[in-house]
VOGU-3710 file (C-alpha; in Angstrom, 3 decimals, decimal comma):
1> xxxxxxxxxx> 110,418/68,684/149,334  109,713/66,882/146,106  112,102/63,780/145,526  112,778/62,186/141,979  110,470/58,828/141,845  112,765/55,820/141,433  111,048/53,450/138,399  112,440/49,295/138,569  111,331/47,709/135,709  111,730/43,845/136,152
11> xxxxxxxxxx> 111,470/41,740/132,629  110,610/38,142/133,528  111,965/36,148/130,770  110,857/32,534/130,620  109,611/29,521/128,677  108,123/25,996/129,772  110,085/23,333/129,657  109,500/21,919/126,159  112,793/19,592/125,820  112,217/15,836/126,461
21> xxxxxxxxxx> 114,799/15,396/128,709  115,032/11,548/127,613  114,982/11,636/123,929  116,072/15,719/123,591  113,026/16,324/121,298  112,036/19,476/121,653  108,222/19,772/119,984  107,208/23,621/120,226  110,210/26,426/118,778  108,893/29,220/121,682
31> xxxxxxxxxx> 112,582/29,136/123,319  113,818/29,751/120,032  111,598/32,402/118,742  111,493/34,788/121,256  115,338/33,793/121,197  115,176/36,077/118,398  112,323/38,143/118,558  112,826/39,203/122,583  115,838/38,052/124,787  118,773/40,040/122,307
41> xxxxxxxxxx> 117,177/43,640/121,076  115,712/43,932/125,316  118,964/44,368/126,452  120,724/46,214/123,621  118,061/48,526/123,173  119,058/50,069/126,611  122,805/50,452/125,170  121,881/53,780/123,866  120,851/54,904/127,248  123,257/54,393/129,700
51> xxxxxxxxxx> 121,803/56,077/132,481  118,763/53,905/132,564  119,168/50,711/134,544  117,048/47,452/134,438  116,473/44,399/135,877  116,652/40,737/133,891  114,920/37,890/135,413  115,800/34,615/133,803  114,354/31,165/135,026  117,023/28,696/134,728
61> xxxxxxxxxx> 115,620/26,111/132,780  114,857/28,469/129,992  118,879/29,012/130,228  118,919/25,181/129,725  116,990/24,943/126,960  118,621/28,038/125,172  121,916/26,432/125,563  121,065/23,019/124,160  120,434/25,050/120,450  123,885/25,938/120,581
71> xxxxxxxxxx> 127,190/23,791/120,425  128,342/21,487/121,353  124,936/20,425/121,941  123,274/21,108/118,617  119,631/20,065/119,262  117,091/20,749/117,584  112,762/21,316/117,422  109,776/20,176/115,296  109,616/23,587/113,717  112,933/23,966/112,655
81> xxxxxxxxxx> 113,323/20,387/111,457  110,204/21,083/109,161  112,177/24,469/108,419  115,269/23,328/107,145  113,488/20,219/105,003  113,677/21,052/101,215  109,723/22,609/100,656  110,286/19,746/97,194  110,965/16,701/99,685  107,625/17,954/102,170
91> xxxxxxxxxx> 105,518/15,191/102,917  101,192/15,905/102,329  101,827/15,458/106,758  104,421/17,841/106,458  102,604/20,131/104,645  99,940/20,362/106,669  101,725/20,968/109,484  103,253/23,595/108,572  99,818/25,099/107,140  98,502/24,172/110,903
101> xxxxxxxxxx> 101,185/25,580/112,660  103,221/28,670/110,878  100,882/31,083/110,691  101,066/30,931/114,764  101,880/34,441/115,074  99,918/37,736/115,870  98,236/37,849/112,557  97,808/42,164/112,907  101,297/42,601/113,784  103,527/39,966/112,303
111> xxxxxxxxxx> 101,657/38,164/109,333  99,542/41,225/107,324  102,500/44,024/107,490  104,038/41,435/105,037  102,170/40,856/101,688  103,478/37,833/100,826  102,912/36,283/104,250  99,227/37,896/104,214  98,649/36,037/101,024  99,780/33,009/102,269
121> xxxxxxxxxx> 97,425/33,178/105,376  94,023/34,089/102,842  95,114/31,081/100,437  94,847/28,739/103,299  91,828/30,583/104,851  91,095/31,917/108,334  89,511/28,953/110,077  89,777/25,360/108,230  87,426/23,272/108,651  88,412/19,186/108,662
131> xxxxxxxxxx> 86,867/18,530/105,834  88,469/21,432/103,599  91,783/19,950/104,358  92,601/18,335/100,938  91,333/21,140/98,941  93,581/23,380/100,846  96,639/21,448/100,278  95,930/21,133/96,909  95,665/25,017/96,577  99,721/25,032/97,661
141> xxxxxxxxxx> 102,525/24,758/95,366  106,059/24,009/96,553  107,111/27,326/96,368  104,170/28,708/98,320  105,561/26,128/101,197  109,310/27,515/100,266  107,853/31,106/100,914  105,894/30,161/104,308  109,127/28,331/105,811  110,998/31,559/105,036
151> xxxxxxxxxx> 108,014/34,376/106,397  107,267/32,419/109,787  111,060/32,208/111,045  111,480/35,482/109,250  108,364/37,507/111,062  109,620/36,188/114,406  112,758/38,097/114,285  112,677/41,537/116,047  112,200/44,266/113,182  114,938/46,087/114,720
161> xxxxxxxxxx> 117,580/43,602/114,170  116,276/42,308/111,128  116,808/46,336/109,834  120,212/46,116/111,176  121,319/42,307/109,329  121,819/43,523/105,573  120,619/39,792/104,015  117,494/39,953/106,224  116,445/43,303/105,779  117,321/42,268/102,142
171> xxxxxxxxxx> 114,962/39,262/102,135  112,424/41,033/103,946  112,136/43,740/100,724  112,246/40,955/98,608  109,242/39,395/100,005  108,537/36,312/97,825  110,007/33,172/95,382  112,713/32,838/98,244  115,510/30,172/97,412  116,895/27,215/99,981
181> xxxxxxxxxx> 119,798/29,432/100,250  117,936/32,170/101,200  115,830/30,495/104,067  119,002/28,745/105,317  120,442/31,511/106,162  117,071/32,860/108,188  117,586/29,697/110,222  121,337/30,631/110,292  120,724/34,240/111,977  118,278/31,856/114,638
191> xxxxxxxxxx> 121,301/29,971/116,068  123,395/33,216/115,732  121,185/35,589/117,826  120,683/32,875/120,535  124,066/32,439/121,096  124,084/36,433/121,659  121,494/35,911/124,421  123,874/35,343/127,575  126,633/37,052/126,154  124,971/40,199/126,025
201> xxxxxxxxxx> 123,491/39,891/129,468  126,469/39,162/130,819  128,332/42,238/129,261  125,085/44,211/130,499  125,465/43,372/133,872  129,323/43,722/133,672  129,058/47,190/132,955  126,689/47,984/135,579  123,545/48,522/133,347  121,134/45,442/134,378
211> xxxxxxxxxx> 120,861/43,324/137,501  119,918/39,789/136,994  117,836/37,752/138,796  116,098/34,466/138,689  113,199/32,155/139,387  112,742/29,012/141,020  114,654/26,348/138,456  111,756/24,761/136,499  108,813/27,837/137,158  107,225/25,889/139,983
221> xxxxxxxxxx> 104,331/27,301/142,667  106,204/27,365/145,441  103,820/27,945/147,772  101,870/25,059/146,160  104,767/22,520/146,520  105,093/23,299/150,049  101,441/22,445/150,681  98,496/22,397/148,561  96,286/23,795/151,340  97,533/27,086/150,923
231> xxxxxxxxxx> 95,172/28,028/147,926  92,622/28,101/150,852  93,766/31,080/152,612  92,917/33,189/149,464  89,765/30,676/148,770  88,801/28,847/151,402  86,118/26,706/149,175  88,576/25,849/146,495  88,047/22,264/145,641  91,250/20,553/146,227
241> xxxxxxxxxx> 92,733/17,592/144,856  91,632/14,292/147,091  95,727/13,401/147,435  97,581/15,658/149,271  100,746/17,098/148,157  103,211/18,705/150,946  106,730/18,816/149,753  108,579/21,911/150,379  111,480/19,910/150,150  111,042/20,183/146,241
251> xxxxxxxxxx> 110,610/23,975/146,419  113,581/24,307/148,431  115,733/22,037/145,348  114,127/24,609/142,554  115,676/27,715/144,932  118,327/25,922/145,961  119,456/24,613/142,354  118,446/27,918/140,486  120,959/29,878/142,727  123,953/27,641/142,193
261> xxxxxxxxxx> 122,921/27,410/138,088  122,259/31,192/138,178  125,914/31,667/139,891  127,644/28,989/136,922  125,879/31,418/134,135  127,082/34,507/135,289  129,540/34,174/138,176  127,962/35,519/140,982  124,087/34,601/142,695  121,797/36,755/142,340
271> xxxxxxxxxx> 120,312/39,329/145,005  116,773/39,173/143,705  114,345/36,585/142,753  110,561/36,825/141,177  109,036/33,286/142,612  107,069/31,639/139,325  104,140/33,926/138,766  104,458/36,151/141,996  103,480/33,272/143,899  104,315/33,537/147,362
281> xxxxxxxxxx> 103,290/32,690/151,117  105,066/32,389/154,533  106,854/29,068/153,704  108,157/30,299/150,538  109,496/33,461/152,495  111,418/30,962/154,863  112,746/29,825/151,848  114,219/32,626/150,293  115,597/34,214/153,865  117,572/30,858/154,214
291> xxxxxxxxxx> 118,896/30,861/150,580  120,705/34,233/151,631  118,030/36,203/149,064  118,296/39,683/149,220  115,054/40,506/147,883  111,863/39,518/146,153  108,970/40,887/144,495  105,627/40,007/143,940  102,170/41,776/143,306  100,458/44,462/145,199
301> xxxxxxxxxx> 97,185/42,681/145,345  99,379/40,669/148,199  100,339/43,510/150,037  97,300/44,731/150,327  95,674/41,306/151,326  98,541/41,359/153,652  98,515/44,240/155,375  94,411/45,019/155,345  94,969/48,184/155,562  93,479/51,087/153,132
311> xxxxxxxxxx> 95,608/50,871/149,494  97,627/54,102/150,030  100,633/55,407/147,778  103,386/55,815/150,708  102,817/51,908/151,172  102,614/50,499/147,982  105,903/52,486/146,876  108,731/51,253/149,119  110,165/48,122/149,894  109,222/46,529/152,758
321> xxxxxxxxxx> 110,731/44,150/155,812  110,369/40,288/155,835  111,973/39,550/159,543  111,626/36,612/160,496  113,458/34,569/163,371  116,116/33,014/160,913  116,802/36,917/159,023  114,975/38,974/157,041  115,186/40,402/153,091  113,357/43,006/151,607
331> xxxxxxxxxx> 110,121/42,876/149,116  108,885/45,019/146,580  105,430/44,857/145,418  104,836/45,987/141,587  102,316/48,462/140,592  99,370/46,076/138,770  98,191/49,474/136,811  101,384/50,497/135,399  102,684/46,785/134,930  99,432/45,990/132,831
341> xxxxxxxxxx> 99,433/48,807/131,020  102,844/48,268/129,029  102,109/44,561/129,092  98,587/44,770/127,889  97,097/47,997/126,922  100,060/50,462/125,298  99,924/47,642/122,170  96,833/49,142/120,724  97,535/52,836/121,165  99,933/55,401/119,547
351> xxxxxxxxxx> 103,481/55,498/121,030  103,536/58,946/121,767  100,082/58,780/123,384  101,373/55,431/125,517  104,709/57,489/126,205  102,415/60,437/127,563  99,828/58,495/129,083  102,516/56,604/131,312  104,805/59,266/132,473  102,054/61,070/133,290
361> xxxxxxxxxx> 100,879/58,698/135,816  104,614/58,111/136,867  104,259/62,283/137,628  100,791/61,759/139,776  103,002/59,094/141,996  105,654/61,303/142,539  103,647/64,723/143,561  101,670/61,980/145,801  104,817/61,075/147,224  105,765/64,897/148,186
371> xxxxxxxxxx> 105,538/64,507/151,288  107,503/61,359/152,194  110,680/61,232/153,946  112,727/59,664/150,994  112,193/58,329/147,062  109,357/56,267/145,947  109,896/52,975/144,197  107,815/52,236/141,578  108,136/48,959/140,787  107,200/47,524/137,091
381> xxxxxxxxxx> 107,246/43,919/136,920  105,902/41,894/133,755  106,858/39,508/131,305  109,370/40,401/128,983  108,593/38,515/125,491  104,582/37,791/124,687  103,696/41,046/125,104  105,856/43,053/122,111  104,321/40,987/119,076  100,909/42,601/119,888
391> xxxxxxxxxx> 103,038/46,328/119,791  103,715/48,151/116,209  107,311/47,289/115,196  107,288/44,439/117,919  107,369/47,450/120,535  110,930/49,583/119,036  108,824/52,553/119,107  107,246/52,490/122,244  110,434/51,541/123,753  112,327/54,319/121,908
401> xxxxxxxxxx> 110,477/56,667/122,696  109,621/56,155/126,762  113,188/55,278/127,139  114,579/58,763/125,603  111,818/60,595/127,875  112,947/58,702/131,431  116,804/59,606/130,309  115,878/63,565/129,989  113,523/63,765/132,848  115,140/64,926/136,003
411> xxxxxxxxxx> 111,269/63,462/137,772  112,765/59,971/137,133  115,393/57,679/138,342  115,691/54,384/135,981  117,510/51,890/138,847  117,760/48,175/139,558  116,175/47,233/142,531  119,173/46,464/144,091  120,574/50,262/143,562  117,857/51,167/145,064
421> xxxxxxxxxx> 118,232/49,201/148,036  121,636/50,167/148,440  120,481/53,858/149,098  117,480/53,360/150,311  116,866/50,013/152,837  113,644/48,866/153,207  112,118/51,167/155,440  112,619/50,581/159,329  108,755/50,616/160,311  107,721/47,284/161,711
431> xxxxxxxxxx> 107,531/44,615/159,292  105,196/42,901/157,578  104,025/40,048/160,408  102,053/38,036/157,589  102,391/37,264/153,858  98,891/36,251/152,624  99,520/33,136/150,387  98,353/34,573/146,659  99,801/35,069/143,101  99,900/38,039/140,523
441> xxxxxxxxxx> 96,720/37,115/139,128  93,767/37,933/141,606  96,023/37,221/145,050  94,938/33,710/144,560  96,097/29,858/143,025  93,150/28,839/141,052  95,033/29,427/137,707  97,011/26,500/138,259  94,699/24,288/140,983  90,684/23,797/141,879
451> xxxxxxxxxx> 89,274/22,548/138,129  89,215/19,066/137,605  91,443/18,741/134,911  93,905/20,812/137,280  93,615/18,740/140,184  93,742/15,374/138,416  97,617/17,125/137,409  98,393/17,591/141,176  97,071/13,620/141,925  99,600/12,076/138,980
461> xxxxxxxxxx> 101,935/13,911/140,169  101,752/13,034/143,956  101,295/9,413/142,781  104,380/9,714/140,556  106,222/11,239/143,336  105,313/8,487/145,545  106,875/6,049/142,871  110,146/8,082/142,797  110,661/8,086/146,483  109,871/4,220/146,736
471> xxxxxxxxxx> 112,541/3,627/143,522  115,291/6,039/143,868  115,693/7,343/147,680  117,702/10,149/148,175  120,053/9,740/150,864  118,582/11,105/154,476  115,666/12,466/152,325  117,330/15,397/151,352  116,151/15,854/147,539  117,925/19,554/146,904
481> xxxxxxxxxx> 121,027/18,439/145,294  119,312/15,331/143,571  120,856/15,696/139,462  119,518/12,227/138,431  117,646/12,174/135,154  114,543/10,839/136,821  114,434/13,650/139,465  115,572/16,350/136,753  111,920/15,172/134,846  109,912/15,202/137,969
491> xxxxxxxxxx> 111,235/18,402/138,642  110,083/19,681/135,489  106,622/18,311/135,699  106,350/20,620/138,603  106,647/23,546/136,602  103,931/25,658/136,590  102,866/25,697/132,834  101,095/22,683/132,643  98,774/23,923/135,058  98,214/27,088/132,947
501> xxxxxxxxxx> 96,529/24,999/130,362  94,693/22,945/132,284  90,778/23,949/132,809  88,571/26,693/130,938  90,981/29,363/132,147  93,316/30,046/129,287  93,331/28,181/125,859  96,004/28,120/122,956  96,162/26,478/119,489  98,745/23,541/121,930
511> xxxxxxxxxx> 96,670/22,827/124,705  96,804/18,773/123,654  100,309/19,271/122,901  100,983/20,774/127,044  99,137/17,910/128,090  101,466/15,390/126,604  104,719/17,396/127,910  103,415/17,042/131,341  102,914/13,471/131,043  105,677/12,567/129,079
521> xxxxxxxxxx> 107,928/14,275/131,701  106,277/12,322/134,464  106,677/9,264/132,524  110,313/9,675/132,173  110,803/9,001/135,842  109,755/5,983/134,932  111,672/5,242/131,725  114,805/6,390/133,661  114,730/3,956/136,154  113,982/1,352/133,745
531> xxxxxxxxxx> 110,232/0,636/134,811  107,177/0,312/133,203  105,009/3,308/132,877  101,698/3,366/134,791  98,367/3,336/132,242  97,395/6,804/134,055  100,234/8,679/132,096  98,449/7,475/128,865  95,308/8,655/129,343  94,852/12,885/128,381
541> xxxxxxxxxx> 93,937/15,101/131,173  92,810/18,050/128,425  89,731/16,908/127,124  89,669/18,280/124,272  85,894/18,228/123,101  84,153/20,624/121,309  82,980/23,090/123,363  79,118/23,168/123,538  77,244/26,428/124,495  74,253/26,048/127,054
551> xxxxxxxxxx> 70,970/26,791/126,054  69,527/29,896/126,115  66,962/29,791/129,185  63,973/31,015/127,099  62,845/32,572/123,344  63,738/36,179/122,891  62,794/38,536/119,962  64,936/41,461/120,628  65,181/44,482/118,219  68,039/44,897/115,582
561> xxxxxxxxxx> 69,093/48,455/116,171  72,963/48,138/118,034  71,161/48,712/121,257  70,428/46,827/124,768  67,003/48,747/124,166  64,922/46,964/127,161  66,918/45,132/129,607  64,543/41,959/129,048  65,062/41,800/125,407  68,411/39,539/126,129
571> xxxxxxxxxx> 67,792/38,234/129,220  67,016/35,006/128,794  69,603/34,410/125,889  72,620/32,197/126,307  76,091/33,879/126,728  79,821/33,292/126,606  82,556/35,829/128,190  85,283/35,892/125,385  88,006/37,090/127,049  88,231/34,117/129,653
581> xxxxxxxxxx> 90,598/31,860/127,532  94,356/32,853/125,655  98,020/32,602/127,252  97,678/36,237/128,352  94,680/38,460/129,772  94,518/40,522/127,140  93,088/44,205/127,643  93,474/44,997/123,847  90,400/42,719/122,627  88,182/44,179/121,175
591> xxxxxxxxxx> 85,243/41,254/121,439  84,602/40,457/124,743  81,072/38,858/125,077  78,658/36,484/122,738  75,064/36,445/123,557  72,711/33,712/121,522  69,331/32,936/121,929  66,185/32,255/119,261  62,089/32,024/118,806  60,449/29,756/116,032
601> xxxxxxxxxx> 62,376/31,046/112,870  65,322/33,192/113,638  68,626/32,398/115,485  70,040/35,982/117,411  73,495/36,786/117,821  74,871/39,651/119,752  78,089/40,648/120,282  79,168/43,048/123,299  82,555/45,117/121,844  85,131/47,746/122,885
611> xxxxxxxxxx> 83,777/50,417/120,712  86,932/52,689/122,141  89,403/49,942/119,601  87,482/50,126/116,503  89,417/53,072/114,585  87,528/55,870/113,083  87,179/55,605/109,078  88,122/52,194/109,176  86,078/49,567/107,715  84,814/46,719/109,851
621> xxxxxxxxxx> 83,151/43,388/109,488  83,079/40,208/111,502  82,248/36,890/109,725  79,994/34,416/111,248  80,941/31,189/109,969  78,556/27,906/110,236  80,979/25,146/108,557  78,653/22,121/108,852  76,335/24,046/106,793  78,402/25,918/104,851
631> xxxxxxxxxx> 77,178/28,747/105,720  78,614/32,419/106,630  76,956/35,374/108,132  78,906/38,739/107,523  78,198/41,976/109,101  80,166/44,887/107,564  80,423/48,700/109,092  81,284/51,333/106,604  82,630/54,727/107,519  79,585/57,148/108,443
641> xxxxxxxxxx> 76,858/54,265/107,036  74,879/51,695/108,952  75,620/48,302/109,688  74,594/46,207/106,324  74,590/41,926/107,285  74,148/39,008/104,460  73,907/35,766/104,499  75,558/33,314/102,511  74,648/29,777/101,700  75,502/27,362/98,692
651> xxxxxxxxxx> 72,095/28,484/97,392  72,812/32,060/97,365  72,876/35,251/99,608  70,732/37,426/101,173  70,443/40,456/103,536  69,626/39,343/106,899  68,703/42,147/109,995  71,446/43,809/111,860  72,211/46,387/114,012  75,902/47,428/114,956
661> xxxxxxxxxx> 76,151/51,045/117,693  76,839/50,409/120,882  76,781/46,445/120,414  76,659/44,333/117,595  73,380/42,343/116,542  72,310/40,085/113,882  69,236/38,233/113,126  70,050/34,772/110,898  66,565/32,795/109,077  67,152/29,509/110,906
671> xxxxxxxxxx> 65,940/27,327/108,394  67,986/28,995/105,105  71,050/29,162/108,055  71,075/25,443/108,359  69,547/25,989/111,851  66,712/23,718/111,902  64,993/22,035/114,919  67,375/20,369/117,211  70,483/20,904/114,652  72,896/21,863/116,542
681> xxxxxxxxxx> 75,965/23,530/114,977  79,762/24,684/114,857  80,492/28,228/114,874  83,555/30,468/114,528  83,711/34,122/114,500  86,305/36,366/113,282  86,409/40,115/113,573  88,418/41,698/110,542  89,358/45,294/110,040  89,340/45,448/106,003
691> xxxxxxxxxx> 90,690/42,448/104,703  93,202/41,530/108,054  91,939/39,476/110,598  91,930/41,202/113,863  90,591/38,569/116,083  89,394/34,925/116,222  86,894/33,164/118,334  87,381/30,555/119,613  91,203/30,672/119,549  90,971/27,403/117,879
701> xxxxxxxxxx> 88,345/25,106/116,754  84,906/26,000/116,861  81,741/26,092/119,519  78,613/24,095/119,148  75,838/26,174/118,816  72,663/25,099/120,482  69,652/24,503/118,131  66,276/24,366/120,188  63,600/21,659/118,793  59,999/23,370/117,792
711> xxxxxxxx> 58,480/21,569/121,003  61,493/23,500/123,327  60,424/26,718/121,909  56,311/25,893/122,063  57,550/25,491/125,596  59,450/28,402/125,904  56,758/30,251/124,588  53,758/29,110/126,769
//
């Protein structure tokens, strides 16, 4: 007998904790934006479907920080400040601030659909180098600065809604020479859409559409509060930090505190809870079966680590059985494939195909399932706002389109995981007799401990908390229902953002600017009880130095042709994996590895590429920029016609070697390049299809490209 398969899609909705909880400064407008890009059009988008059912998770502190836009509150951030400020009365700081900072957006998606924004972007240039600075601002009039307040709050609001709000779809067509009126009332639809946010959940959930969950109150690790050690099981030679940290009585005040918020917001607790990035481990399981927890979820990579048994479909696609001496609650484990695919992949590829593409694998699961004894759950967990400004239409298509498919297919069942639970219980087989201690991203902690920069964050924070105990005791040591200022910013240190940041793993254009949050919340214990701060919360933890590539190991002279055509002719270059750095592990690059290397007179570049992305009849190019000599290498790929490369200098251009089929290569004069004997030199490369820019590497700044001195290569050579 074939059953219907049973899809729960889970939308994790949350934000660091940005808001100085001592001054209420709030430096970075994320809350805000996805306020009104994400958390609103979600939820109503389902309105039109009411026999699909979802599931909301929303981390209580990003609840906080919504609520302090809104009255009688009132507060404000950076961005908005420099927003509202008349573009006449901008400072030359202002300015370039806002030149810095508002084109932070996807550039394919959100900046060059819009002309005017598009034209903004080229008059300030893809990469600026520190010394271009003045010429740039001088390139700006004030009602270029008038227009780029207006497009950056603008592009951040969903299409949708902006289609359905007759002065903003009105603005949008009108594209340019905007008035203050005009932009005030952008910012005014900001504060109007996120006070919409917890109505609209609530009225969701009221009518029986959405389940809502939560998280742990400030996105912590729990199973790294509870005891650093556990990032062993997964990898036992993690380097740890020298300080130990063991406090699950701070992971039982996030649960504990989330619950009762969660319960003030929308009059009930909630059955189900996603623990901060999936993280989980036998403590943390404790946890949640004495907070009364119905359920949680995390990722199947656990299961399976879990369970060591072979990965099979009739295990991965029902809940399963925490007992435990104190009670038990059920867990659902989310299908990585199916998760990453909407969260990651589906952006670069045509609705319809996406549409197709997943419910035919939805299909495959359920004729797999045939033969069980009830339903499958199929469990679709993922973050619910970074992913839609990489889809067409910030994802209204996609979402349109899959959504009217599940309604009219009789294979699928659209439920909360909670509906499902209510018909079917987690099965009766024995339960699972050991968690393994992991996260969603490879089972394991070392996104968040094990570098050095991460682990000096676990030893200020252990010393900090060492400070707080000493000054402010809680009574019989129990910390859970602690709501002192100087606890609330301890708390929020703990989150698990900072640790994000931290090390070579992920990079953004505010890695300096996480630093300071986690310090400046740690030194607020401090300012809260009215004692001096200790000289370790001054110092940065993200170094943020230029990154320098290593040299290559020896010369190489390989062959321009877009081909690995000998496995030697690259093996002793230098490389660099591009996708290891960005807030999200992105499987829509395109770029994804930069080989170097060079003999006596010529530096080679190569670039390894997802030939799959780069769309027929298109043209291509990716500029190879050398700032400190003002220099630029740019390889072009026209429709049907070889690669062409030239090289431009302030003493003119010329064609340079290239090859560009199954990878990319380029051969640059090192002496007309700039790229003399022991010059080393920044580098930035951008990948552009026509005139947009597609991608950027590095993210932000630029590498220093190794130059090898004449005697390194005689060596080399001999």
């Amino acid at each position: 007998m074939s059953h219907p398969v049973y899809l729960a899609f889970v939308w994790h909705m949350h934000q660091p904790f940005y808001r100085d909880l001592r001054t209420g400064e709030c430096s970075m407008p994320w809350v805000r934006l996805h306020a009104t890009k994400d958390y609103v059009d979600m939820v109503k988008r389902l309105e039109a479907f009411p026999n699909l059912h979802q599931t909301f998770n929303l981390v209580p502190s990003l609840v906080d920080q919504l609520q302090a836009y809104l009255p009688p509150n009132n507060q404000s951030d950076t961005f908005l400040d420099l927003s509202r400020k008349p573009a006449a009365e901008l400072t030359d700081a202002d300015k370039r601030f806002l030149l810095e900072n508002f084109f932070l957006a996807a550039w394919d998606r959100m900046v060059v659909p819009h002309t005017r924004y598009q034209e903004l972007l080229l008059k300030r240039g893809i990469a600026v180098p520190e010394e271009s600075w003045p010429a740039v601002l001088r390139r700006f009039r004030t009602p270029d600065y008038l227009d780029l307040q207006v497009w950056f709050n603008l592009a951040w609001i969903d299409p949708w809604l902006r289609s359905q709000h007759a002065v903003l779809a009105a603005l949008e067509k009108k594209g340019r020479r905007f008035t203050e009126e005009e932009k005030q009332a952008v910012l005014d639809a900001h504060l109007q859409l996120i006070g919409e946010v917890l109505p609209t959940y609530r009225q969701a959930a009221q009518r029986g559409q959405i389940e809502l969950t939560c998280s742990p109150y400030y996105h912590p690790i729990l199973p790294l509060l509870c005891d650093l050690q556990s990032a062993h099981e997964a990898l036992p030679n993690l380097p740890l930090p020298a300080r130990p940290f063991r406090h699950p009585e701070d992971a039982r005040a996030h649960l504990q505190l989330a619950l009762t918020r969660h319960a003030d917001i929308f009059g009930k607790p909630p059955s189900g809870l996603w623990p901060s990035e999936g993280s989980v481990s036998e403590e943390t399981i404790q946890l949640a079966i004495d907070a009364h927890l119905r359920w949680i979820a995390t990722d199947e990579e656990i299961l399976w680590r879990s369970l060591q048994r072979p990965r099979t479909p009739s295990l991965l696609y029902r809940p399963h059985r925490m007992a435990r001496k104190s009670g038990e609650l059920s867990m659902i484990f989310r299908d990585r494939e199916l998760s990453d695919l909407v969260g990651f992949t589906y952006s670069q590829w045509e609705p319809k195909a996406a549409v197709q593409d997943f419910l035919g694998r939805c299909a495959a699961i359920q004729e797999q399932l045939r033969e069980a004894p009830q339903p499958g759950l199929v469990s679709i967990i993922l973050d619910g706002e970074n992913a839609w400004e990489y889809y067409p239409g910030d994802g209204h298509e996609f979402f349109q389109q899959l959504y009217s498919a599940l309604a009219a297919d009789e294979r699928f069942r659209v439920v909360t995981v909670s509906e499902y639970l209510d018909q079917y219980p987690a099965c009766t087989e024995p339960p699972l007799a050991r968690l393994h201690a992991g996260s969603w991203i490879g089972g394991n902690f070392s996104t968040w401990i094990g570098h050095p920069e991460k682990n000096d964050g676990w030893e200020k924070l252990a010393a900090v908390r060492e400070d707080l105990m000493a000054l402010d005791p809680p009574p019989n040591g129990h910390v859970r229902g602690r709501q002192e200022p100087a606890w609330k910013s301890f708390w929020a240190a703990e989150g698990s953002d900072w640790w994000w940041w931290y090390g070579d793993t992920n990079s953004s254009a505010q890695d300096l600017e996480f630093d300071r949050l986690f310090r400046t919340h740690l030194a607020n214990v401090y300012h809260f009880l009215q004692r001096p701060v200790p000289a370790m919360l001054s110092a940065p933890i993200k170094m943020k130095a230029e990154a320098a590539l290593p040299l290559p190991t020896a010369t190489i002279a390989p062959t321009m042709d877009g081909l690995e055509t000998t496995y030697y002719e690259w093996l002793y270059a230098g490389s660099l994996d591009l996708r290891k750095g960005g807030a999200m592990q992105r499987a829509g690059q395109i770029l994804w590895m930069l080989w170097y290397g060079y003999d006596r007179t010529t530096c080679y570049l190569r670039l390894d590429l997802d030939r799959a992305r780069l769309e027929t009849g298109a043209q291509w190019s990716v500029a190879i920029e050398f700032p400190d000599r003002q220099a630029t290498v740019r390889i072009r790929r026209e429709p049907g016609m070889p690669a062409q490369a030239e090289l431009a200098t302030p003493t003119g251009q010329v064609s340079v070697p290239s090859g560009w089929q199954r990878i990319l290569e380029v051969a640059i004069p090192r002496l007309p390049a700039g790229l003399g004997a022991g010059q080393s030199t920044r580098m930035q490369m951008t990948l552009l299809k026509g005139a947009s820019a597609v991608e950027q590497h590095p993210a932000q700044g630029t590498w220093l490209l190794p130059a090898p001195s004449d005697e390194a290569a005689m060596a080399w050579s001999a």
